[in-house]
TORKOL-4160 file (C-alpha; in steps of 0.2 Angstrom, whole numbers, padded with zeros to 4 digits, m for minus):
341
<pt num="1" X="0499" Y="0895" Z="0584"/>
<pt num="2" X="0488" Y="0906" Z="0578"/>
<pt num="3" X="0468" Y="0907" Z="0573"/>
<pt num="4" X="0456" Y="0919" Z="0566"/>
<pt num="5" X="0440" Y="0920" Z="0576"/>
<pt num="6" X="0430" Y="0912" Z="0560"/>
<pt num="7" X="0443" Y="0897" Z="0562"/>
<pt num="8" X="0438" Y="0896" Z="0581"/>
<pt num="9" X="0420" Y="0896" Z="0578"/>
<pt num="10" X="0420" Y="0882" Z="0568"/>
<pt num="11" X="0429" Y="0873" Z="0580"/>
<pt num="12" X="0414" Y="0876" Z="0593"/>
<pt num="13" X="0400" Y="0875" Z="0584"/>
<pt num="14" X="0399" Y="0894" Z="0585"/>
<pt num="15" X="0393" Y="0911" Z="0578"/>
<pt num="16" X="0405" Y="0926" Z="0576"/>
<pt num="17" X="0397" Y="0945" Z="0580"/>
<pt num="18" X="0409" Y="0956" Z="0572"/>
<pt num="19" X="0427" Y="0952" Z="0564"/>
<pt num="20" X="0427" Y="0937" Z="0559"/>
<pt num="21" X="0447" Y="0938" Z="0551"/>
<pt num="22" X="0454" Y="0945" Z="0568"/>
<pt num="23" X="0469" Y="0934" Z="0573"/>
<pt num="24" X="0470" Y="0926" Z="0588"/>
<pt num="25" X="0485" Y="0922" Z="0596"/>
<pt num="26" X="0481" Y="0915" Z="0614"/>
<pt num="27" X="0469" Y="0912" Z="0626"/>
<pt num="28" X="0470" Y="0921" Z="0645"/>
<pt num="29" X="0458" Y="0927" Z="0658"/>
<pt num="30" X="0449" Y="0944" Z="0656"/>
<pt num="31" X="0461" Y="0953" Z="0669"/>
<pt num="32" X="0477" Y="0945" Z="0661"/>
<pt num="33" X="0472" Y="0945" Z="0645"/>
<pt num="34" X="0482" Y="0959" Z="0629"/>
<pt num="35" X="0478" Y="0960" Z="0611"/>
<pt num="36" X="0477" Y="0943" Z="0602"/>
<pt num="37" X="0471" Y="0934" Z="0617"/>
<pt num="38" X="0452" Y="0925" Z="0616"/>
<pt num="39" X="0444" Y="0926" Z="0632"/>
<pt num="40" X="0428" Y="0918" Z="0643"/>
<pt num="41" X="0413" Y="0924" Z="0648"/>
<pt num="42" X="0398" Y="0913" Z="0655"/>
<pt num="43" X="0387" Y="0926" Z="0664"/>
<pt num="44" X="0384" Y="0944" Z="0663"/>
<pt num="45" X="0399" Y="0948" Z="0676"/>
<pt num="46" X="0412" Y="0939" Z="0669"/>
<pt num="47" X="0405" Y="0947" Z="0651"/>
<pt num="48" X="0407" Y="0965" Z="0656"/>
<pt num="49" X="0425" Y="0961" Z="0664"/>
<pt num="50" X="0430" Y="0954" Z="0646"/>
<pt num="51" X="0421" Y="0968" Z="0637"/>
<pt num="52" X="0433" Y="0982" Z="0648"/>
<pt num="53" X="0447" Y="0969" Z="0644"/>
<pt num="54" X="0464" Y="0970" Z="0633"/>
<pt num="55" X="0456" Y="0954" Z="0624"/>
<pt num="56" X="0452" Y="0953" Z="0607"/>
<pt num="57" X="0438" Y="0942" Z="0606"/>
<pt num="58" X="0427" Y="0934" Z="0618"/>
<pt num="59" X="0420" Y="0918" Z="0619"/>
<pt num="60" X="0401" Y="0920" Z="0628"/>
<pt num="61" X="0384" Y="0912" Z="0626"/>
<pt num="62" X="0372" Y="0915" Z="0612"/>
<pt num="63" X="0363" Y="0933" Z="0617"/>
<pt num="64" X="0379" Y="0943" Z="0623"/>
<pt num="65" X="0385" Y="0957" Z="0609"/>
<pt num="66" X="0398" Y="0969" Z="0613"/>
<pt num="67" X="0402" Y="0988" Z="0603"/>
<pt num="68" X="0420" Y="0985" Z="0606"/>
<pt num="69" X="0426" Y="0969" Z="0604"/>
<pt num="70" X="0422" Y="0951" Z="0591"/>
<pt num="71" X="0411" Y="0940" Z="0602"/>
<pt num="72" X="0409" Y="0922" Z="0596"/>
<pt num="73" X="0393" Y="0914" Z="0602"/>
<pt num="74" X="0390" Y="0899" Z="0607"/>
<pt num="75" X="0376" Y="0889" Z="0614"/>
<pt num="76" X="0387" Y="0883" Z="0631"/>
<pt num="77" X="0401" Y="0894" Z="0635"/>
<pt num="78" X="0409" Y="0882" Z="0647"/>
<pt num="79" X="0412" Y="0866" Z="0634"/>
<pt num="80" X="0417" Y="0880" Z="0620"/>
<pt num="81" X="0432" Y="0886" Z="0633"/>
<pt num="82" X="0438" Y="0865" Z="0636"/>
<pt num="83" X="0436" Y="0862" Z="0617"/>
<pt num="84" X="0446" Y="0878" Z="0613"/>
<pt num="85" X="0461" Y="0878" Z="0625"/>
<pt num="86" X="0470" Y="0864" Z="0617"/>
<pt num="87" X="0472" Y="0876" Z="0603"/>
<pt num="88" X="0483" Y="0884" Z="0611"/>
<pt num="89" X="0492" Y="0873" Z="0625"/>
<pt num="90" X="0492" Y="0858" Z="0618"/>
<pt num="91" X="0503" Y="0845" Z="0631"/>
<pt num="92" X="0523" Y="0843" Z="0626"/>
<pt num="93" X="0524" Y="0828" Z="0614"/>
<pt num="94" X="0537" Y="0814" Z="0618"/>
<pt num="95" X="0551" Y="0805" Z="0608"/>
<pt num="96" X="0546" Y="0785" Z="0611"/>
<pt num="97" X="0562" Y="0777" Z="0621"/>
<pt num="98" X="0567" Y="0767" Z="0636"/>
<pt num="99" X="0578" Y="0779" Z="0648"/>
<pt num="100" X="0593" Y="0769" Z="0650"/>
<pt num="101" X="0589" Y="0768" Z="0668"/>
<pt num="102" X="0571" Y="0758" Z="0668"/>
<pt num="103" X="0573" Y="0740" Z="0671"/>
<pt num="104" X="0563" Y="0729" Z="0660"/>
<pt num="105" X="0559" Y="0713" Z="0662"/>
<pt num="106" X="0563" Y="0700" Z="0648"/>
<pt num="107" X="0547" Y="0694" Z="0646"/>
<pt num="108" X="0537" Y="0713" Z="0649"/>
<pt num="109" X="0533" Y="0722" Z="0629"/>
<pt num="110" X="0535" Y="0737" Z="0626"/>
<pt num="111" X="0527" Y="0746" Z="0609"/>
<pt num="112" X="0539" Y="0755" Z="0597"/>
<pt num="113" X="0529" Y="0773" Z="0600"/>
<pt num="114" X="0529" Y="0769" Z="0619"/>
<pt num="115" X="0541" Y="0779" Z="0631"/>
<pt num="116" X="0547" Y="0774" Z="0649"/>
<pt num="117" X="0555" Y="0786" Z="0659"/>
<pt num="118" X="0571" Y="0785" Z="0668"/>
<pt num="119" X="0569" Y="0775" Z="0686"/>
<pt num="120" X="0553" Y="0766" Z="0679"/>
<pt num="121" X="0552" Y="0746" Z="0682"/>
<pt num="122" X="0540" Y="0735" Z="0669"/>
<pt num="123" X="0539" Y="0719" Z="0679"/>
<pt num="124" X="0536" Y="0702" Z="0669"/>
<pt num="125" X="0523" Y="0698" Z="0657"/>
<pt num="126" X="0518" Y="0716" Z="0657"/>
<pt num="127" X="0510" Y="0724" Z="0641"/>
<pt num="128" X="0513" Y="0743" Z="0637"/>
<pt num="129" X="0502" Y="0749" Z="0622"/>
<pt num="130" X="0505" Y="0761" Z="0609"/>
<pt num="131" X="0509" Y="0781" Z="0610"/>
<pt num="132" X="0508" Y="0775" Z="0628"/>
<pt num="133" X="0518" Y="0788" Z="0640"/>
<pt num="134" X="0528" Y="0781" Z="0658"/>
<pt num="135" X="0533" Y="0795" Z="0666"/>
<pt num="136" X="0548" Y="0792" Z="0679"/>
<pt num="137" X="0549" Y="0781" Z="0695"/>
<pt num="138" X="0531" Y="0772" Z="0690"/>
<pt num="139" X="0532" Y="0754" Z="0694"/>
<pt num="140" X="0520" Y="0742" Z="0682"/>
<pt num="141" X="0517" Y="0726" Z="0693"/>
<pt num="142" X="0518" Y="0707" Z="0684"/>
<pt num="143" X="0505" Y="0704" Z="0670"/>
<pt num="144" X="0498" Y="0721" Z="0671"/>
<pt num="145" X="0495" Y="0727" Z="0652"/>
<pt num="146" X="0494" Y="0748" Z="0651"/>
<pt num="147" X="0483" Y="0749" Z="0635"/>
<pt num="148" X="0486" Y="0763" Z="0621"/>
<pt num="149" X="0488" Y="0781" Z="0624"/>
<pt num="150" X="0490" Y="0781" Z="0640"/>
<pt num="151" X="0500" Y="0795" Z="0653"/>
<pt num="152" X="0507" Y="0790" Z="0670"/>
<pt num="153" X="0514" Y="0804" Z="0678"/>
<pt num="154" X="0526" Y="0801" Z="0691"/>
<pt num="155" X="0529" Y="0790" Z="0703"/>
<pt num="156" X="0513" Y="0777" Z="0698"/>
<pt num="157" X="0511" Y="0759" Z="0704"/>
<pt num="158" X="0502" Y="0749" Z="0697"/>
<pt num="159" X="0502" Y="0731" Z="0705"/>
<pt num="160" X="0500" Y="0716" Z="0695"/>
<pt num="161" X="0487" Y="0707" Z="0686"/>
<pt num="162" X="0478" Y="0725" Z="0682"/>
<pt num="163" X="0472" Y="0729" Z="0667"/>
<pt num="164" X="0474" Y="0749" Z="0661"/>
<pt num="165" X="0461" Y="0753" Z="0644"/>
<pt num="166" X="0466" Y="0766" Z="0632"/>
<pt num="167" X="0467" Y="0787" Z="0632"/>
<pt num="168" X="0470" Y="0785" Z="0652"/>
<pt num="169" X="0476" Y="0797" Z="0664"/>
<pt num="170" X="0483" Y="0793" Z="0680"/>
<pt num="171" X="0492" Y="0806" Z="0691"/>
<pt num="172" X="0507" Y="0807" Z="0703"/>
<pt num="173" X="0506" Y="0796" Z="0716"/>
<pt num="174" X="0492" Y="0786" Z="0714"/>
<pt num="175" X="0491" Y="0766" Z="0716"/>
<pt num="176" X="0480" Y="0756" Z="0707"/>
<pt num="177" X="0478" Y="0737" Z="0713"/>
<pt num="178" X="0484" Y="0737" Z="0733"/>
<pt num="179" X="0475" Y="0725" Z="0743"/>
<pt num="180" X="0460" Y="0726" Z="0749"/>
<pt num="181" X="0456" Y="0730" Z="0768"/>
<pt num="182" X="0448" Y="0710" Z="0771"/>
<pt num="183" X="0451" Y="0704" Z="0786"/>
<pt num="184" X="0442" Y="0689" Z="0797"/>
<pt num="185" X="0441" Y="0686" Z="0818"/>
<pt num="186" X="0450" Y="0672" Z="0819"/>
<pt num="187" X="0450" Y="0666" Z="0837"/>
<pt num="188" X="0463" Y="0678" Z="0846"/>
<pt num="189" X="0471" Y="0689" Z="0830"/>
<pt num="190" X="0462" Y="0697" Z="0813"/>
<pt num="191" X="0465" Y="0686" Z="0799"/>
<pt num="192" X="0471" Y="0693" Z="0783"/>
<pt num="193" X="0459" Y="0686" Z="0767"/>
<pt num="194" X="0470" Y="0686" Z="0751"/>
<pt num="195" X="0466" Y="0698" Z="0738"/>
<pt num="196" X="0468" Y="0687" Z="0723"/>
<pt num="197" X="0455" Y="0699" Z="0710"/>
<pt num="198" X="0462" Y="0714" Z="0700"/>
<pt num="199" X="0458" Y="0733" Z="0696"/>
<pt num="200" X="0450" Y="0736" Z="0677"/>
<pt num="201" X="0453" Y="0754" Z="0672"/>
<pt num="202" X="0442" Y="0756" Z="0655"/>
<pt num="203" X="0443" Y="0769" Z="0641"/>
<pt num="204" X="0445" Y="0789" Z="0644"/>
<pt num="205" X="0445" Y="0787" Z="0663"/>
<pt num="206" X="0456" Y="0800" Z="0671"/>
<pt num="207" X="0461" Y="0797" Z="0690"/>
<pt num="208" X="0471" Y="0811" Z="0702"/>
<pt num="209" X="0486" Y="0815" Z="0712"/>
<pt num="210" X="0486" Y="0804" Z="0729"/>
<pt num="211" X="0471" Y="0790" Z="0726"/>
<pt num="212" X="0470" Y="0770" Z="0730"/>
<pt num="213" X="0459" Y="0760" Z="0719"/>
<pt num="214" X="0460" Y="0743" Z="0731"/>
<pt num="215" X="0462" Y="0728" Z="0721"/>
<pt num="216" X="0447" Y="0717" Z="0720"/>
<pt num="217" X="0445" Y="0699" Z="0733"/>
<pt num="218" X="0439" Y="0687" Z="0719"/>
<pt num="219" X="0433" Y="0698" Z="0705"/>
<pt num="220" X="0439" Y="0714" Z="0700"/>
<pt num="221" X="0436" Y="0732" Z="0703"/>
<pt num="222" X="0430" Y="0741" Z="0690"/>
<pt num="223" X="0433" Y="0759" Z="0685"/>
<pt num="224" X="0418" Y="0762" Z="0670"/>
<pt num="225" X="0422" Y="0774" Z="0655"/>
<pt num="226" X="0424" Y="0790" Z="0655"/>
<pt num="227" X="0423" Y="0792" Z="0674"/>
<pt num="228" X="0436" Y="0806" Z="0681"/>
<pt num="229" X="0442" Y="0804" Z="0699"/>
<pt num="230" X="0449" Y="0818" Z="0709"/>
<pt num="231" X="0462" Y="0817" Z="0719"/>
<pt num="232" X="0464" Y="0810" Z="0737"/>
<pt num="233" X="0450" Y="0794" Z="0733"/>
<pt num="234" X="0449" Y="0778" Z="0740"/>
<pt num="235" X="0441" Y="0765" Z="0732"/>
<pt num="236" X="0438" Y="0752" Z="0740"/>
<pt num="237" X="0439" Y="0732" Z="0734"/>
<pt num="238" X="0426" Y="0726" Z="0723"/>
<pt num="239" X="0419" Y="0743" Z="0719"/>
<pt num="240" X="0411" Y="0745" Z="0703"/>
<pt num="241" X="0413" Y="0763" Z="0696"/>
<pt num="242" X="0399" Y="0766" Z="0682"/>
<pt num="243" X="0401" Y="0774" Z="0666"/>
<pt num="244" X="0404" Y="0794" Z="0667"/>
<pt num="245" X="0404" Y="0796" Z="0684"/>
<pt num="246" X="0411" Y="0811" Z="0695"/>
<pt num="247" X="0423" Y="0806" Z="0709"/>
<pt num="248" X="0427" Y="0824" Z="0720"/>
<pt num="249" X="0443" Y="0825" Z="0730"/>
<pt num="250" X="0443" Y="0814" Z="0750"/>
<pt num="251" X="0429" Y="0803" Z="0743"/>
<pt num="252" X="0428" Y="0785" Z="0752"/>
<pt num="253" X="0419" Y="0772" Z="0742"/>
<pt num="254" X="0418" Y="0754" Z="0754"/>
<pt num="255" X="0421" Y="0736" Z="0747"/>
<pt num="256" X="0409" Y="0730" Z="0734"/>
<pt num="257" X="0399" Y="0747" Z="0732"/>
<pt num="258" X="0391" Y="0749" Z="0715"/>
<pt num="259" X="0391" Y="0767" Z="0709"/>
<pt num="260" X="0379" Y="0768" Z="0695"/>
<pt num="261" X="0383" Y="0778" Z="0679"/>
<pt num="262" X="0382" Y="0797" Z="0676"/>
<pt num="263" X="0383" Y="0800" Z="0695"/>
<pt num="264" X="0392" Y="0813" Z="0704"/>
<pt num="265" X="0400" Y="0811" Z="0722"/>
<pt num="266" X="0404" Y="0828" Z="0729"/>
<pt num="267" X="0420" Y="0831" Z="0742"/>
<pt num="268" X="0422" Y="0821" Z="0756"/>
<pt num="269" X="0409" Y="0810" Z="0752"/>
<pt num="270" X="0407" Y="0794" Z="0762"/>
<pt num="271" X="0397" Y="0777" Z="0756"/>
<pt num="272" X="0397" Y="0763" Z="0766"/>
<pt num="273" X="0402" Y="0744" Z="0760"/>
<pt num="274" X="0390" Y="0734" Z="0752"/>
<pt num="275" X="0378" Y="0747" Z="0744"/>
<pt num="276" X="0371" Y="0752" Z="0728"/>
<pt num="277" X="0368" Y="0771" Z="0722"/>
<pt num="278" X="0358" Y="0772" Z="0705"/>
<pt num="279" X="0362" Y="0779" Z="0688"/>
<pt num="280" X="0360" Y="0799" Z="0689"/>
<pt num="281" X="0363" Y="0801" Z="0707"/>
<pt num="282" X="0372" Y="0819" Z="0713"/>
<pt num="283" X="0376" Y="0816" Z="0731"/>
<pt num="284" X="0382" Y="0834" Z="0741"/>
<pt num="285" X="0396" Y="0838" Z="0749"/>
<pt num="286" X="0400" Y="0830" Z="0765"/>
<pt num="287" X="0386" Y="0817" Z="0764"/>
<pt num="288" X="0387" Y="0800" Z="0771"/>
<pt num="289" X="0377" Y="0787" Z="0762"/>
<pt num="290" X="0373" Y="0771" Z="0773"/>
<pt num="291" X="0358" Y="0761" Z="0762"/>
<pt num="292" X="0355" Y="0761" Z="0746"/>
<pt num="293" X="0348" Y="0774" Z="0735"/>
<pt num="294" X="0339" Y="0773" Z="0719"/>
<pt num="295" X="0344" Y="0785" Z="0708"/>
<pt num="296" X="0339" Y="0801" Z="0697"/>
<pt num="297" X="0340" Y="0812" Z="0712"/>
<pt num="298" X="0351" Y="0822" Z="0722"/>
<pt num="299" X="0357" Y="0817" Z="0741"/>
<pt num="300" X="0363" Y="0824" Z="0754"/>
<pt num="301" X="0367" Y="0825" Z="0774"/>
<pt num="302" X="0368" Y="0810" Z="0788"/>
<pt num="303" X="0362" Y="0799" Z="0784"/>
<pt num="304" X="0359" Y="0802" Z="0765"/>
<pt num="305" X="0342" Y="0807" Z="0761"/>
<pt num="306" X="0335" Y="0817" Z="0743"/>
<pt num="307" X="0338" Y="0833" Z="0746"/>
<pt num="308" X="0322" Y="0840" Z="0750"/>
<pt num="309" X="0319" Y="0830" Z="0765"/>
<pt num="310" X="0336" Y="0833" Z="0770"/>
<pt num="311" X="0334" Y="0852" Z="0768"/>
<pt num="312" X="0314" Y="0850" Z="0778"/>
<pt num="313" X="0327" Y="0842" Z="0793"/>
<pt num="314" X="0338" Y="0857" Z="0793"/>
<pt num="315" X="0325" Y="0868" Z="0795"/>
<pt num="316" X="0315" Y="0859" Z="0807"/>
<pt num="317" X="0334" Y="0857" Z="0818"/>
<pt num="318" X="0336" Y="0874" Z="0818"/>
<pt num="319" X="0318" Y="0877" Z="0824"/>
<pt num="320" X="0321" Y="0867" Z="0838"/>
<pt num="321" X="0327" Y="0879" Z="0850"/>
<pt num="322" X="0311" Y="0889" Z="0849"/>
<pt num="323" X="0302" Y="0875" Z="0849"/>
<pt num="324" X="0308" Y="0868" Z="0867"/>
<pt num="325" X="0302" Y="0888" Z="0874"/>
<pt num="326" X="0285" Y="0882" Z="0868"/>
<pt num="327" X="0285" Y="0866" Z="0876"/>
<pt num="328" X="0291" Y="0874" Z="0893"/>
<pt num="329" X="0278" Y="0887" Z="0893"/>
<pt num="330" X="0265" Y="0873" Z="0887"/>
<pt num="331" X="0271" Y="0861" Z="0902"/>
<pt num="332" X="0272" Y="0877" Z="0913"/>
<pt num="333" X="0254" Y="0882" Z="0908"/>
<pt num="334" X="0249" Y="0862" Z="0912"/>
<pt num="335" X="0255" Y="0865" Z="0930"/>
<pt num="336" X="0246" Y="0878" Z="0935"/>
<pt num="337" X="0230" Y="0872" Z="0927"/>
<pt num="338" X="0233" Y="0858" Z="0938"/>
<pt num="339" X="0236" Y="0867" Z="0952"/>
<pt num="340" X="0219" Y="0877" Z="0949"/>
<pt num="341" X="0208" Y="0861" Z="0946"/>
C-alpha cells in the first residue's frame, strides 16, 4: 500500500516541508531505509542520520527542515510514528471458524466472526464475543466470557468465572485467574483459603508474554482501561490496576494493592501487599515500595521515597567513606586533647 506524504500528514495531524505528492511505499529505520520508505527522527541525531539516508521523507518535530529530502512536521514525533506504522503493517486478518480440533462445550457461544484455533478448549457457559481472535492451545475456563475484538495468542489460559472486555490483547503464555497465594497457620500445616473471586480485564488493556494476573479471594482483581502490562508480571489477588497505567517487565504487585490511574511501574519493581500508590505515580527501576504513597510524584530506591530524597541519600551514602576519615581524626584529635589536659 502506498501514500503520498500530503496523505500521511493528514493522518498525523502534520505539515509537509517540501513534496507533498512523493509516494510513499513503506516505512524503515534511517540505516535500512531505500527510496519510498518514511522514516523517524525525534532529535537532532537521529534527524541527520535520516537526512544522509536512502529515505524519501522523514517524519520529525515541528522546526527540522532538510535541503534534500520532504520532511513532515509534526508536533510529537514519537505518537506520529505509532499512529503511522499500521499504514503499512497492518496485523494478518482472520477467516471466523472453529479448527476442527478445538473442543467446544455444548453450552459455551461462540460469535459467527469469532475464530478458535486448532488445540483450543472453550469450557461451559463460556461467551466469546465478536471479531474475537483464539489463537491455538488457549484454554477459556467455565463461565469466562472474552468480549469483542479480542487476540489471545498462543497458548492462554484463562480460568473460569473471568471476565475479558473488548479490543484486548493478551500474549503467549500468560494466565489470568490462577489462585491466589492465601494461605492460613492452622496448627501444625499452612491452610489453603479458597480463592472464590475472579479477574476483570476492561477495555484496550494489553498484557505480555509470561505474566499471572491471580484471581481475586472474594472480590475480583481488576485490570483498569487502557493499562499495558509487560511481560514477566505478577499480579497478585485482589489488585486493583487503575486506568492507563504502565506495568514494565518482572514487576510484583502483592494482594490487594491498589495501583492508581496514569501510573508507571518501572522494571523489577516490587510493591508490597496491602498498599496503595496514588494517581500519577512514576516509581523507578528496581524500587521497592513498602507503605503507601500518595501520588503525583516519582519514587524510587529501598524503601520508596520521592526521588529527590532518595537521590540526597545516594549522595550522602557515597560520602560516607570520607566522612568516617573525619570522625577518626576528630576522635583522634579528642584523645590527645585529653591526654594534654
Amino acid at each position: 500500500m502506498s501514500f503520498t506524504a500530503g496523505e500521511i500528514a493528514k493522518k498525523v495531524n502534520g505539515e509537509v516541508i517540501g513534496n507533498k505528492a512523493i509516494t510513499i511505499t513503506g516505512f524503515s529505520k534511517a540505516d535500512l531505509a531505500s527510496c519510498g520508505d518514511l522514516t523517524f527522527a525525534e532529535n537532532e541525531y537521529f534527524f541527520s542520520l535520516a537526512d544522509k539516508s536512502q529515505a524519501s521523507a522523514i517524519l520529525a518535530q515541528s522546526g527540522f527542515h532538510s535541503n534534500n529530502k520532504t520532511v513532515i512536521q509534526v508536533k510529537d514525533a514519537r505518537i506520529a510514528f505509532a499512529r503511522v506504522l499500521p499504514l503499512f503493517f497492518n496485523e494478518k486478518p482472520f477467516t471466523p471458524g472453529i479448527h476442527p480440533s478445538a473442543i467446544i462445550a455444548d453450552s459455551a457461544e461462540i460469535s459467527d466472526s469469532a475464530f478458535v484455533g486448532a488445540n483450543c478448549i472453550i469450557d461451559e457457559g463460556s461467551k466469546i464475543g465478536n471479531k474475537s481472535f483464539i489463537q491455538a492451545n488457549c484454554n477459556i475456563g467455565k463461565n469466562t466470557i472474552v468480549g469483542n475484538e479480542v487476540r489471545l495468542f498462543p497458548n492462554v489460559s484463562i480460568y473460569s468465572a473471568c471476565h475479558i472486555h473488548n479490543n484486548v490483547r493478551i500474549h503467549s503464555g500468560t494466565v489470568i485467574g490462577s489462585d491466589g497465594f492465601g494461605y492460613v497457620f492452622d496448627k501444625d500445616h499452612h491452610r489453603k483459603i479458597l480463592q472464590i473471586g475472579g479477574v476483570i480485564i476492561e477495555d484496550d488493556v494489553e498484557i505480555g508474554a509470561n505474566c499471572t494476573i491471580d484471581r481475586g479471594a472474594l472480590e475480583d482483581t481488576v485490570i483498569g482501561r487502557g493499562s499495558k502490562i509487560d511481560n514477566l508480571v505478577q499480579i497478585g489477588h485482589n489488585v486493583i490496576i487503575g486506568e492507563h497505567c504502565i506495568i514494565v517487565a518482572q514487576n510484583a504487585i502483592g494482594g490487594s494493592s491498589h495501583i492508581g490511574s496514569f501510573s508507571v511501574l518501572a522494571g523489577q519493581v516490587g510493591v508490597a501487599g496491602h498498599l496503595k500508590i496514588g494517581p500519577k505515580s512514576i516509581v523507578a527501576a528496581k524500587s521497592g515500595v513498602i507503605t503507601d504513597l500518595e501520588g503525583n510524584n516519582q519514587y524510587m530506591g529501598f524503601p520508596a521515597v520521592p526521588s529527590q530524597e532518595a537521590k540526597r541519600q545516594i549522595v550522602a551514602t557515597k560520602n560516607l567513606p570520607k566522612l568516617g576519615k573525619r570522625v577518626t581524626k576528630i576522635e583522634n584529635a579528642i584523645r590527645k586533647l585529653d591526654g594534654f589536659l
